[in-house]
N, C-alpha and C positions, 0 to 999 in steps of 0.2 A: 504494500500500500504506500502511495508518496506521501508525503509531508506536504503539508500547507508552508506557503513562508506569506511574512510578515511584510507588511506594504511598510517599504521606509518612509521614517518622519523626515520629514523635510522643514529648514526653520524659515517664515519668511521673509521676502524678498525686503529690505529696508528701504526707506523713506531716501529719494535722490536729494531731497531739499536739505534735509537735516541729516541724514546719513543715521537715521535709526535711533538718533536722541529722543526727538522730539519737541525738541528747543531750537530754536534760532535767534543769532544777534544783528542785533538792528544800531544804527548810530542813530542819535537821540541829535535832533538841531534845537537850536532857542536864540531867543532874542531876534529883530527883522531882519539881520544881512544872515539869521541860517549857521551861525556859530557851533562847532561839531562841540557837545558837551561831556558826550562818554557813546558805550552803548550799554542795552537793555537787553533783557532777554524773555523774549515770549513763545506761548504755544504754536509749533506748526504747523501754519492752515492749511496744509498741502497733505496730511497725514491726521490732524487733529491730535498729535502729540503718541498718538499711537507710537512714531517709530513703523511703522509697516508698510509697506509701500502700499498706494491705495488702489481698490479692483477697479477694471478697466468696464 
């Protein structure tokens, strides 16, 4: 009798934007001539922080 095998896991494909973090840095401007103040870091909309690339 043959054996069954096991369907490999596979891990998903990561986010191209953030590269699987979830996060992205942004430079923050201020003041009217647009003065670089630092950056920030927020959720990526491209993924929604998942990290996982999103389905097509």
């Amino acid at each position: 009798m043959a054996t069954r095998r096991k369907p490999a896991v596979t891990e998903p494909a990561k986010c191209p934007v953030c590269k699987g973090s979830g996060e992205v840095s942004r430079t923050v401007h201020v003041g009217r001539k647009g003065r670089v103040a630092g950056e920030q870091t927020g959720l990526c909309l491209n993924c929604l922080g998942s990290g996982e690339a999103p389905s097509t």
